[in-house]
C-alpha positions as CSV (number, residue, x, y, z in Angstrom):
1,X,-11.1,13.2,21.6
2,X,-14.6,13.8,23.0
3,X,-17.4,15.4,21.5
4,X,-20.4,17.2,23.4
5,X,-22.9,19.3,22.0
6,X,-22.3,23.5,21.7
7,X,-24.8,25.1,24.5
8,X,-27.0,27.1,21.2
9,X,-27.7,23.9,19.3
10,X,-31.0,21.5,19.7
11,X,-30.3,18.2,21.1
12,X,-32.6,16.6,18.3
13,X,-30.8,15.4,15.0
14,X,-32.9,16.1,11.7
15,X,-35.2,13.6,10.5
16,X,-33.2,12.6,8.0
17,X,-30.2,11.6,10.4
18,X,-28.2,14.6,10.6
19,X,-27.3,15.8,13.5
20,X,-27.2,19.6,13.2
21,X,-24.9,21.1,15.8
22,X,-22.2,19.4,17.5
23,X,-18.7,20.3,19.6
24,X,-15.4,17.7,19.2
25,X,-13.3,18.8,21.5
26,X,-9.3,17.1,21.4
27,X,-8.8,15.8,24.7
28,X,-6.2,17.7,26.8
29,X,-3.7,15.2,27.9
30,X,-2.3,15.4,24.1
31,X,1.3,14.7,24.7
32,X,2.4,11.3,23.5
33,X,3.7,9.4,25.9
34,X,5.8,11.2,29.0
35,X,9.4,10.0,29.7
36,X,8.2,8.4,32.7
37,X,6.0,6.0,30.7
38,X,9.0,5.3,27.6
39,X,11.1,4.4,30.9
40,X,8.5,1.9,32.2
41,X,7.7,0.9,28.4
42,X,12.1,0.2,27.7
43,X,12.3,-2.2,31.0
44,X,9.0,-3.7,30.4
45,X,10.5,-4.9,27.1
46,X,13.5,-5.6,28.7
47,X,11.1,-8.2,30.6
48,X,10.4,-10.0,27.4
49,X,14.3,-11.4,27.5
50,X,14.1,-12.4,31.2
51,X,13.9,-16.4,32.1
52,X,10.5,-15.8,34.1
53,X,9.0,-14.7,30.7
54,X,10.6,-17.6,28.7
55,X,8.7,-20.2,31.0
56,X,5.6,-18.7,30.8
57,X,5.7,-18.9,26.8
58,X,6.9,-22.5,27.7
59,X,4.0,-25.1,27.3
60,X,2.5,-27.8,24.9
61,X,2.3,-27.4,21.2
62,X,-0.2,-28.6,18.9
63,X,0.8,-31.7,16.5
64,X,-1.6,-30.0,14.0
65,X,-3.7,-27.1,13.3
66,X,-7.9,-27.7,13.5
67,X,-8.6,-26.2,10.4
68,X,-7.1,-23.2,7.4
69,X,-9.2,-20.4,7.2
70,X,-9.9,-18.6,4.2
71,X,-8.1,-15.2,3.3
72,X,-10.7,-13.6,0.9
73,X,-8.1,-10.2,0.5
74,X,-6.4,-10.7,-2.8
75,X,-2.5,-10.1,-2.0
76,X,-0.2,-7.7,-4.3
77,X,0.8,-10.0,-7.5
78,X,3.7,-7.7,-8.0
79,X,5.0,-8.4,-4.6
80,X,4.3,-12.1,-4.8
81,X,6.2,-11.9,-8.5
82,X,9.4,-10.2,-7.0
83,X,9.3,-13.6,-3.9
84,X,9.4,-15.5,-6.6
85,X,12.5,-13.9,-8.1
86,X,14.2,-13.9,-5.2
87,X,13.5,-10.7,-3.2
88,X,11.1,-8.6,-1.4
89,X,9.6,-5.3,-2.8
90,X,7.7,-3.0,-0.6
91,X,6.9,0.6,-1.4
92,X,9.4,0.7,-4.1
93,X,12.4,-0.4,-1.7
94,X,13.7,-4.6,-2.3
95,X,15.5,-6.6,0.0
96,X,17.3,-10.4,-1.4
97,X,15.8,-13.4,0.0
98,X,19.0,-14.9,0.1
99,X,20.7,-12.7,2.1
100,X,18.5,-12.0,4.2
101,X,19.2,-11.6,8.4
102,X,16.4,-11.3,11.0
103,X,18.6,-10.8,13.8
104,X,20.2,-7.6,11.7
105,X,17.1,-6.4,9.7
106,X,18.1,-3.3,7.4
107,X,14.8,-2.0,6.6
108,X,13.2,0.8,7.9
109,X,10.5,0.2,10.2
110,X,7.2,-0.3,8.1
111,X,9.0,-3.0,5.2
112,X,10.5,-4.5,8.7
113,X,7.1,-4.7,10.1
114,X,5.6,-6.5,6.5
115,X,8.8,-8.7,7.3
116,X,8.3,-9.3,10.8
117,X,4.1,-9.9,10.3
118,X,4.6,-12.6,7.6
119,X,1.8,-10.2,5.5
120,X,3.7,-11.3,2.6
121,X,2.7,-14.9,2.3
122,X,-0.9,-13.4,1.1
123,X,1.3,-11.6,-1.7
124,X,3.3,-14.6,-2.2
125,X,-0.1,-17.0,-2.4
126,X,-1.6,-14.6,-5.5
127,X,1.7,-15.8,-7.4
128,X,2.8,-19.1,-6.7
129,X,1.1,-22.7,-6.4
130,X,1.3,-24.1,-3.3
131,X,3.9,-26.3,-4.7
132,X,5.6,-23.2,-5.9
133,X,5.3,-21.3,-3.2
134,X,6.2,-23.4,0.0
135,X,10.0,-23.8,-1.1
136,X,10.1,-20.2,-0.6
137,X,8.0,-19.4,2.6
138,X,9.8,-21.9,4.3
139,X,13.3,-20.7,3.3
140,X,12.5,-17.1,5.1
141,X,10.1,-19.3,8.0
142,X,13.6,-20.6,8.7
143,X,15.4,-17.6,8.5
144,X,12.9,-16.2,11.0
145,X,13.2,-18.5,13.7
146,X,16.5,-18.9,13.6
147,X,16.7,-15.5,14.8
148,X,13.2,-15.0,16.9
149,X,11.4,-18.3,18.0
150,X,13.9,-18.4,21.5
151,X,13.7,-15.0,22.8
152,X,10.8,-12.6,22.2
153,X,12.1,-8.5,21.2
154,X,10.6,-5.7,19.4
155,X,9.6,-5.7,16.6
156,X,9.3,-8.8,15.9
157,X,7.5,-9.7,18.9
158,X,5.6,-6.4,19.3
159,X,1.8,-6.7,19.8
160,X,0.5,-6.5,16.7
161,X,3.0,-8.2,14.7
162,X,2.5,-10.9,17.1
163,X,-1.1,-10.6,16.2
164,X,-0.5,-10.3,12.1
165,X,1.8,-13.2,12.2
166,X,-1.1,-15.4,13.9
167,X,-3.7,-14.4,11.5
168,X,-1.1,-14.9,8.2
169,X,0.5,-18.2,9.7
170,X,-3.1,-19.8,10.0
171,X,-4.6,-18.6,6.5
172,X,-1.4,-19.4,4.4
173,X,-0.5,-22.3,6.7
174,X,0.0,-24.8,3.3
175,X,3.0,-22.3,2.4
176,X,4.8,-22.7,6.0
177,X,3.6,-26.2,6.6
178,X,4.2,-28.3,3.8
179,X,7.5,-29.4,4.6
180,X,8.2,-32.8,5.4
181,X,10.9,-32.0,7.4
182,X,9.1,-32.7,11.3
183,X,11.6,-30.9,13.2
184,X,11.0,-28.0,11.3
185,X,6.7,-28.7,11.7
186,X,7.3,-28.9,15.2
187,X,9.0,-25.4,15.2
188,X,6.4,-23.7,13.7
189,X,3.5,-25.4,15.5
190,X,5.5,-24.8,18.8
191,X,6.3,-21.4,17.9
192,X,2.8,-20.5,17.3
193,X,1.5,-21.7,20.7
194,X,4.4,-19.6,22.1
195,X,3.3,-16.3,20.8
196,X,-0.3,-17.0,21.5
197,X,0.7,-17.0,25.4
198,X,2.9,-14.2,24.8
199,X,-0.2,-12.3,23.3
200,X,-2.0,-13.7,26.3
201,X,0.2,-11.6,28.4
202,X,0.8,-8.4,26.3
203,X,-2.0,-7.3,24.6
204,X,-3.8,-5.2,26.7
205,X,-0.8,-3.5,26.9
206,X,-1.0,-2.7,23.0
207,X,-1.9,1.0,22.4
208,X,-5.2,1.5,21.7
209,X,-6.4,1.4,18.2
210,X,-5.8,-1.0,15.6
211,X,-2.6,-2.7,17.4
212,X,-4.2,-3.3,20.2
213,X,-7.8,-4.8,18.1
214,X,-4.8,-6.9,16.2
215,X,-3.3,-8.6,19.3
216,X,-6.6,-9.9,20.4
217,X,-7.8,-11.5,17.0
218,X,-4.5,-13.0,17.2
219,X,-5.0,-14.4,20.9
220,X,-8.8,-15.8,19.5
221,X,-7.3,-17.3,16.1
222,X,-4.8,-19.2,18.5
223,X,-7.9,-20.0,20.6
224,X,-9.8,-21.6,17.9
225,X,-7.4,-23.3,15.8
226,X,-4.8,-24.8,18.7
227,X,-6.7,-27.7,20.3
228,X,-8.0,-26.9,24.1
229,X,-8.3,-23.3,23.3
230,X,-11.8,-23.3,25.3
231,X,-10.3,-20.7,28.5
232,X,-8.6,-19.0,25.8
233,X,-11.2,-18.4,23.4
234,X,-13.4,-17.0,26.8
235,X,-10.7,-15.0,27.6
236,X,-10.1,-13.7,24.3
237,X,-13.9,-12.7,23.3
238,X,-14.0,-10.8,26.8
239,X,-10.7,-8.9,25.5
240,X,-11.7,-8.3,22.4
241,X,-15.2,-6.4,23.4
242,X,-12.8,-4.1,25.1
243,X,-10.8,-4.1,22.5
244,X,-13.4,-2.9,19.9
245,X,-15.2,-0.6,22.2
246,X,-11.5,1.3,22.9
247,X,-10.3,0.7,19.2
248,X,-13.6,2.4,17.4
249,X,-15.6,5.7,18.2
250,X,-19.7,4.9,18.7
251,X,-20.1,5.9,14.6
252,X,-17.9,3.2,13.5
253,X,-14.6,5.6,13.0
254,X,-11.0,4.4,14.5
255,X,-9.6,6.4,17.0
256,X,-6.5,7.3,14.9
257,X,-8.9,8.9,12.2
258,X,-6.9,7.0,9.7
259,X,-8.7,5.6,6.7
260,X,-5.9,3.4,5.9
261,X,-6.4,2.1,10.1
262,X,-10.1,1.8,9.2
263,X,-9.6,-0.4,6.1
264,X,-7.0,-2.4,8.1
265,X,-9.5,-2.9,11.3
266,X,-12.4,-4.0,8.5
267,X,-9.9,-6.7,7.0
268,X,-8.4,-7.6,10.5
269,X,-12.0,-8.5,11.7
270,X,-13.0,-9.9,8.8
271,X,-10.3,-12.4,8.7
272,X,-11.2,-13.0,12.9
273,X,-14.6,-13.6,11.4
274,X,-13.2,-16.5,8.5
275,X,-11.9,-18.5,11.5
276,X,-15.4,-18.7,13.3
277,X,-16.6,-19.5,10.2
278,X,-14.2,-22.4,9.2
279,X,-14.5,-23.5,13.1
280,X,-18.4,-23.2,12.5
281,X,-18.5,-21.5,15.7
282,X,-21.1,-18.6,16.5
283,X,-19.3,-15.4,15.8
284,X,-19.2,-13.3,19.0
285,X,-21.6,-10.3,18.8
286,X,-19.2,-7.7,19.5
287,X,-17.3,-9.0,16.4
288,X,-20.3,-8.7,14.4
289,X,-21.5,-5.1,15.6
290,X,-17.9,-4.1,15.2
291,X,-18.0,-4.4,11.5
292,X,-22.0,-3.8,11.1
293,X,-20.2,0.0,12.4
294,X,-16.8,0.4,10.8
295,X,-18.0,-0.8,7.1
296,X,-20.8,2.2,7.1
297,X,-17.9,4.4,8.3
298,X,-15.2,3.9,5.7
299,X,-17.7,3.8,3.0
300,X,-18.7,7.2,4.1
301,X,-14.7,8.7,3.0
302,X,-15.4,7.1,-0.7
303,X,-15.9,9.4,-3.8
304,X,-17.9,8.5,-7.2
305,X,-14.9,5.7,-8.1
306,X,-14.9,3.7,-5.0
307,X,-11.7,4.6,-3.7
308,X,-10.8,6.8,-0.4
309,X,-9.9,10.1,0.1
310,X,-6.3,11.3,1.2
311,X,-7.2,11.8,5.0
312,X,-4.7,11.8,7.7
313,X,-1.4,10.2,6.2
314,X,-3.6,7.3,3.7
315,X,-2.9,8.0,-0.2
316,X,-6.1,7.3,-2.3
317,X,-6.5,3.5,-1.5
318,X,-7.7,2.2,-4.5
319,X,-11.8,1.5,-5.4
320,X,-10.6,-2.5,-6.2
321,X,-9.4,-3.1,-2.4
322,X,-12.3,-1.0,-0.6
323,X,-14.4,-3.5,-2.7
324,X,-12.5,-6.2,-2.1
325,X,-12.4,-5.6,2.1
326,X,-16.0,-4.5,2.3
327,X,-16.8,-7.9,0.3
328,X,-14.8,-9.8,2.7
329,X,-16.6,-8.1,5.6
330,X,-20.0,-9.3,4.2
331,X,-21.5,-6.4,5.4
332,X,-24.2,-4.3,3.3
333,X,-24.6,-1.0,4.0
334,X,-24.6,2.6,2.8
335,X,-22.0,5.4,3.3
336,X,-22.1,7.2,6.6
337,X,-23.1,10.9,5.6
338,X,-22.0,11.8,9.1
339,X,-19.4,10.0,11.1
340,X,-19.8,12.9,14.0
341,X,-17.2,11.7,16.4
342,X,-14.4,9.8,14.0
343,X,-14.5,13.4,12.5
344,X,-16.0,13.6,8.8
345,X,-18.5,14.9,7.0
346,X,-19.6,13.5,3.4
347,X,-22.4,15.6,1.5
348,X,-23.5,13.8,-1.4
349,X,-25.3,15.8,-4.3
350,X,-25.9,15.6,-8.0
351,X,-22.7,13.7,-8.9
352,X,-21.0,15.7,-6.8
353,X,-19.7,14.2,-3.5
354,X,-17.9,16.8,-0.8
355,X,-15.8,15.6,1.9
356,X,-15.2,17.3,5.1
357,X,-12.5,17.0,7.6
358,X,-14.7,18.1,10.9
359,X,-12.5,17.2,13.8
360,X,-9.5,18.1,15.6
361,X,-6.5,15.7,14.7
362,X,-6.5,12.6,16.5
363,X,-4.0,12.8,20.0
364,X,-0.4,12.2,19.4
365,X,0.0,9.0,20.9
366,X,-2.9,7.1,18.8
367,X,-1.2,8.3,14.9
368,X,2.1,8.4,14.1
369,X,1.1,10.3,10.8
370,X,-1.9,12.9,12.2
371,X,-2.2,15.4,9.9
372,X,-3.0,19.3,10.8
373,X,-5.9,18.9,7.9
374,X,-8.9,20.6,10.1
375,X,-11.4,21.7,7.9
376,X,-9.7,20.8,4.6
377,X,-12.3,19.3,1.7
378,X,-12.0,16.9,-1.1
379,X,-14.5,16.5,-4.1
380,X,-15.3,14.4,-6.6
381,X,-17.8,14.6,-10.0
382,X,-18.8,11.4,-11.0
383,X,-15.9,8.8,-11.2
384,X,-13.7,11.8,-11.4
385,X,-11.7,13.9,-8.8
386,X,-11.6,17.7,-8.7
387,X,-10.2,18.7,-5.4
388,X,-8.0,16.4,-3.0
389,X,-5.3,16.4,-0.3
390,X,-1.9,15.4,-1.0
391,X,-2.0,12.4,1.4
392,X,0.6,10.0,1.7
393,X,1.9,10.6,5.2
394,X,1.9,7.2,6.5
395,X,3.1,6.0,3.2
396,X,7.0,6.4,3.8
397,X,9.2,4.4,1.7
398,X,11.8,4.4,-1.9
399,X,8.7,7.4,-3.3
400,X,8.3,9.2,-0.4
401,X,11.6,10.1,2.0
402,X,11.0,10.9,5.2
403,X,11.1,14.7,4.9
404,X,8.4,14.9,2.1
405,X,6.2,12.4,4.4
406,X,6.3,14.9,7.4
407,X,6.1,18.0,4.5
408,X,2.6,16.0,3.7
409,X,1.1,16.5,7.3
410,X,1.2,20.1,7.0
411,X,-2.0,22.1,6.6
412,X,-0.5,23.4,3.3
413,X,-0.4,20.0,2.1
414,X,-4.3,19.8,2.3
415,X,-7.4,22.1,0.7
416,X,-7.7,24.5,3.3
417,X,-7.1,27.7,4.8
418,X,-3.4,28.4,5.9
419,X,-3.1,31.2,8.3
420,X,1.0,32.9,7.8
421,X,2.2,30.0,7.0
422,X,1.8,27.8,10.0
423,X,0.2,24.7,10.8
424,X,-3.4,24.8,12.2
425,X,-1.9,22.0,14.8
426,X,2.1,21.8,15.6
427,X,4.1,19.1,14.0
428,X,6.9,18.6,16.7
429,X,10.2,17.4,16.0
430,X,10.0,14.2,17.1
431,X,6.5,13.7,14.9
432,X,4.2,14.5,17.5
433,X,1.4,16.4,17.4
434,X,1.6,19.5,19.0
435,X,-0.6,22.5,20.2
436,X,-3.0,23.7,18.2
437,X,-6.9,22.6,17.1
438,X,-8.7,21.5,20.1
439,X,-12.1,22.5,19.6
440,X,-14.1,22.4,16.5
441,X,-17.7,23.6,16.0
442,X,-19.9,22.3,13.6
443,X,-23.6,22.8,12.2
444,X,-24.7,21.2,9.1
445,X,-28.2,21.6,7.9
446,X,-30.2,19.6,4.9
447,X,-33.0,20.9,2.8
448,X,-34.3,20.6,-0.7
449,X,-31.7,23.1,-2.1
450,X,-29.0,21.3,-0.9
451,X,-26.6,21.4,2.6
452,X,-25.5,24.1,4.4
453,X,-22.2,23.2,6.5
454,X,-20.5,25.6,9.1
455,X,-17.6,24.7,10.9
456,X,-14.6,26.5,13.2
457,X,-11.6,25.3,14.9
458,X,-9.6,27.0,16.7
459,X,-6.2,26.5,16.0
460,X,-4.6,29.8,15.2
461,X,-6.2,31.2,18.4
462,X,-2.9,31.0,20.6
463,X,-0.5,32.2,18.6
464,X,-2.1,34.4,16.0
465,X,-5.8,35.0,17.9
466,X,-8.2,34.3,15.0
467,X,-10.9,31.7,14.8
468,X,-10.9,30.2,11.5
469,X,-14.4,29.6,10.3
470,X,-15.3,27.7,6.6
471,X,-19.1,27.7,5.8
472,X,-19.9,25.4,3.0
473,X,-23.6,25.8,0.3
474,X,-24.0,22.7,-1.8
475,X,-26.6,23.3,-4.1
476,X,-29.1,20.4,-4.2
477,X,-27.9,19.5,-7.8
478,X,-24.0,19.5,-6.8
479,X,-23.2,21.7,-9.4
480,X,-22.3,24.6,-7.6
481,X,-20.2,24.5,-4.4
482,X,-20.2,27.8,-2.6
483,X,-17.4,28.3,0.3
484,X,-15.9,31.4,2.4
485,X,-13.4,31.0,5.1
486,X,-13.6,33.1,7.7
487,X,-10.8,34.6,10.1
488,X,-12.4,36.7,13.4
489,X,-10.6,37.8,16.1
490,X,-10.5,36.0,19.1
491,X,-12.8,36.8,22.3
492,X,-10.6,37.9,25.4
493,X,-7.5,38.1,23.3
494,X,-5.6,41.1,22.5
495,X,-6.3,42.8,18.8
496,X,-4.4,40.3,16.2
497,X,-2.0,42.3,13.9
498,X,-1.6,41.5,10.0
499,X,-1.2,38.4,8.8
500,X,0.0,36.9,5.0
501,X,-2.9,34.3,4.1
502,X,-3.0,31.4,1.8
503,X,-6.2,29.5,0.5
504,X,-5.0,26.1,-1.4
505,X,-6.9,23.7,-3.2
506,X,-5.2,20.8,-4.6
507,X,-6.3,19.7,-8.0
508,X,-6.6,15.8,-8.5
509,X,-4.3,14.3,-11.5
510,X,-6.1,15.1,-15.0
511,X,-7.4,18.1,-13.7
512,X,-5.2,21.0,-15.4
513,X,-6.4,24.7,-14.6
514,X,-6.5,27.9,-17.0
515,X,-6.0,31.5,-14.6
516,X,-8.8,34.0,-16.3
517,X,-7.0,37.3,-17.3
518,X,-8.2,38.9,-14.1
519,X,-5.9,36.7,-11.3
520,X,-9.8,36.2,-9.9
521,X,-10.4,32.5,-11.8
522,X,-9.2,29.4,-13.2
523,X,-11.3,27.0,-15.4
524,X,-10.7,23.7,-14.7
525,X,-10.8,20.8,-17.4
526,X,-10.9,17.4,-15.8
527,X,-9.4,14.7,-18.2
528,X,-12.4,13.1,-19.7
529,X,-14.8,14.6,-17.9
530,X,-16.9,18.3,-16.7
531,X,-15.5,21.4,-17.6
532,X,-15.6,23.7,-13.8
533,X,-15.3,27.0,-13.1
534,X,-13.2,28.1,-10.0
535,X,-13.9,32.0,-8.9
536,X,-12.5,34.1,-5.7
537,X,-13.9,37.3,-5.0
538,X,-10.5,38.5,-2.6
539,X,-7.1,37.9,-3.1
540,X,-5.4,37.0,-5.9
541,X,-4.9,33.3,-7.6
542,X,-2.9,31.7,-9.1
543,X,-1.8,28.0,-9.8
544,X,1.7,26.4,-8.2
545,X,2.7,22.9,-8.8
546,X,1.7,19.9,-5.7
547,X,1.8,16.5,-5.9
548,X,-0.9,14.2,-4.7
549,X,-0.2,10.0,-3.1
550,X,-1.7,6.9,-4.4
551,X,-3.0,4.2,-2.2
552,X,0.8,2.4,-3.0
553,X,2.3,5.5,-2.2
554,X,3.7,6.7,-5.4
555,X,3.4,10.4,-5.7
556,X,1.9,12.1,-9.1
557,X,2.8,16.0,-9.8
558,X,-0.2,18.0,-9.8
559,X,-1.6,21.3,-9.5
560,X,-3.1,23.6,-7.0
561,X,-4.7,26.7,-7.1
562,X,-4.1,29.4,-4.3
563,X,-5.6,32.3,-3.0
564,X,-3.4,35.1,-1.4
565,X,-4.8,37.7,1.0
566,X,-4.5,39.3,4.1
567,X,-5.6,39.5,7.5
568,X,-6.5,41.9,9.6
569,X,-6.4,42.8,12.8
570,X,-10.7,43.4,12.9
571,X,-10.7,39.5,10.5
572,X,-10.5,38.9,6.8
573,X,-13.3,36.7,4.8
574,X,-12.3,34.9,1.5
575,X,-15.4,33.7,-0.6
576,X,-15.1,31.3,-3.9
577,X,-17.1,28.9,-6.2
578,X,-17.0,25.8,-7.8
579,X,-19.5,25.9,-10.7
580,X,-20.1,23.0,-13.4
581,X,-20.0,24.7,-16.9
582,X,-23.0,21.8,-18.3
């Protein structure tokens, strides 16, 4: 996605950091990868199993590591309990330790990939004593290699599990190293060196984003903790100032647009950082302006508690591990107000904090679960939540089948306009991301009385020929939150004909609405909190049942209120309120 200016907007940003006008356009080679490229891709991995790949991961192992860094993230206590009773548990799913086979994993692909990345011996370590927990990490470290330390395959071996494994292999060493046994030492210390020159070979290769940023920490953790790792580290710093300046847009945003990718590239670099650290090395300056920039950026997609809003596929991750990852980062810094190029807007009033998704989705071959959310808003009052997205997309598991996590990628499944029941952006049948938003405009102005925010996309264009337009008012006291969505016809399209619309906006949890006897309003009562009043002056409302995704993935029943109307063919224009009653 590139952004550039519209030709009717001053170059200048306001004094207070706003920039007021700005154009994201989705790039237009938006197809995932071509059949040509998953060809090359399947005998490139075929490569991995060849003998000319085996000797180059053949070499000299270390006798010892130079040092344990510290892993500052607290792990999942729950998780680490169920290790200790003898199985894994993962998004509601569990899997017996004792039975367990690498070489015939039945797990779908993201509990395979907690497997396969060894992420679990941070759960494991906020159970157990070292004395308590080794038994056990070296019963599935066996397990393991027994099936993967000969002959490198997906996914064990894939980029950024390779990467994980590095990073949780170092920090929780004491669990996977304890053993007596020096056969078994030596297998571990050998197999580490051997996927540090696997890494060497493959991780530009990674796609771009957080799997790639993951195989380079790995490659610099091998660097600094195997002895000799001078070339390496040289090599590795060099890779990963590519890698940051590919992985992250100039505001601090992922490319994916993920939050839950953001949170993961702030703990991946701050764990990078913890090595340096334990080394007493300088930390590389690309490593340190990485997270100076991503920190401001995912703080910017909090509300009043602390936690994250539901943007593309992330449930609610909860205010505890933002805290916890942006302590670990050691960075200080305030929310961005405007991350222009990752793609969201964050007005902050009063007690009220708005949320704005500004962007096209992100291109198909950078987020498995993009969401068709253009436009869509969240907000919060205080500690409390009022209006959210469903979220939970990337969160598939024992909660959330596979058919409600591509249902949650919908535009209905977020607080926006839905024009006749489609999708601002295709959802293809293989996942993708199809055809749809590509260009967005967007001006935001600040004054005393609050912000003014217009935005357009136009992804009903094509098919349908409207532009769909949503200006936001935010009065300077966030009390009242003034919107109107917009629906013009297209230039140099033929006259659009009549068209069902639907308006949504999801209701957090706690929030439970009352329809006024007109089918114009709804007062909504947050639990414990405000008292707001919802109005619409088109259409008719009324309140349907939705369900909105936790950072752990569990879904909670909710409520949403939606607006039916009517386009047609010379536009339509829906206006509605938010007020605070006190």
């Amino acid at each position: 996605m590139s952004a550039r200016k519209g030709p009717d907007v001053p170059p200048e940003a306001g004094d207070d950091g706003i920039e007021q006008g700005k154009r994201l356009i989705r790039v237009a080679d938006d197809k995932g990868l071509s059949l040509a490229q998953k060809i090359a891709n399947h005998f490139y991995l075929l490569s991995w199993k060849t003998p000319i790949h085996g000797r180059r991961l053949k070499g000299k192992y270390p006798l010892k590591l130079l040092a344990v860094p510290d892993d500052e993230m607290p792990g999942d206590s729950r998780a680490g309990a169920a290790i200790r009773a003898g199985y894994f548990l993962f998004r509601g799913r569990k899997l017996a330790i004792d039975t367990l086979d690498f070489a015939r994993l039945d797990a779908d692909p993201a509990f395979a990939d907690y497997l396969h990345s060894f992420r679990w011996l941070r759960d494991l370590a906020s159970a157990a004593s070292r004395e308590q927990g080794a038994p056990i990490a070296e019963e599935v470290m066996r397990k393991w290699l027994a099936a993967h330390h000969e002959t490198p395959s997906e996914p064990a071996w894939r980029a950024d599990n390779a990467g994980w494994r590095l990073l949780f292999w170092t920090a929780h060493a004491p669990l996977i190293l304890s053993s007596s046994d020096l056969v078994y030492r030596s297998l571990v210390l050998n197999c580490i060196a051997r996927t540090a020159r696997h890494l060497d070979r493959i991780a530009d290769k990674a796609p771009m984003g957080l799997p790639r940023l993951v195989a380079w920490c790995g490659i610099l953790v091998a660097a600094l903790l195997i002895p000799g790792g001078d070339a390496r580290r040289l090599f590795g710093e060099a890779g990963l100032t590519r890698a940051i300046d590919g992985s992250f847009h100039a505001d601090g945003g992922i490319v994916s647009r993920s939050p839950l990718a953001q949170v993961e590239a702030v703990m991946l670099l701050s764990m990078l950082r913890a090595v340096y650290d334990v080394r007493r090395e300088g930390v590389p300056p690309c490593l340190t302006d990485g997270l100076n920039r991503a920190v401001p950026a995912l703080l910017g997609l909090t509300h009043g508690d602390g936690g994250l809003g539901n943007w593309q596929g992330a449930g609610a991750i909860a205010p505890q591990n933002v805290q916890a990852v942006v302590a670990a980062s050691r960075v200080r810094a305030r929310p961005l107000r405007q991350a222009r190029d990752w793609g969201y807007q964050r007005i902050v009033a009063g007690n009220s904090i708005v949320q704005i998704d500004a962007a096209p989705p992100p291109v198909a071959r950078l987020a498995e679960a993009g969401c068709a959310s253009t436009g869509a808003i969240e907000i919060s009052d205080g500690p409390l939540r009022l209006i959210v997205n469903c979220g939970g997309a990337a969160l598939a598991g024992a909660w959330i089948p596979h058919d409600l996590a591509q249902g949650l990628r919908t535009t209905a499944a977020h607080s926006t306009l839905t024009l006749n029941d489609s999708n601002s952006t295709a959802l293809l049948p293989d996942g993708t991301l199809g055809k749809g938003v590509t260009e967005v405009e967007l001006n935001r102005q600040e004054s005393d009385n609050g912000s003014r925010l217009d935005l357009s996309h136009d992804g009903y264009v094509r098919r349908m020929g409207y532009v769909h337009r949503r200006l936001l008012l935010v009065n300077g006291d966030g009390k009242e939150i003034r919107g109107e969505d917009m629906l013009t016809p297209a230039q140099r399209r033929r006259k659009p004909g009549k068209q069902p619309v639907q308006l949504r906006f999801h209701l957090a949890p706690g929030v439970e609405p009352t329809l006024t006897a007109d089918n114009q309003g709804a007062l909504l009562r947050i639990d414990l909190g405000a008292l707001w009043q919802f109005r619409t002056g088109t259409g008719v409302l009324s309140v349907e049942d939705s369900l909105w995704v936790d950072g752990d993935g569990h879904p909670h029943p909710t409520r949403q209120l939606v607006v039916t109307s009517e386009a047609l063919p010379g536009g339509a224009s829906i206006g509605w309120i938010f007020k605070r009653m006190g």
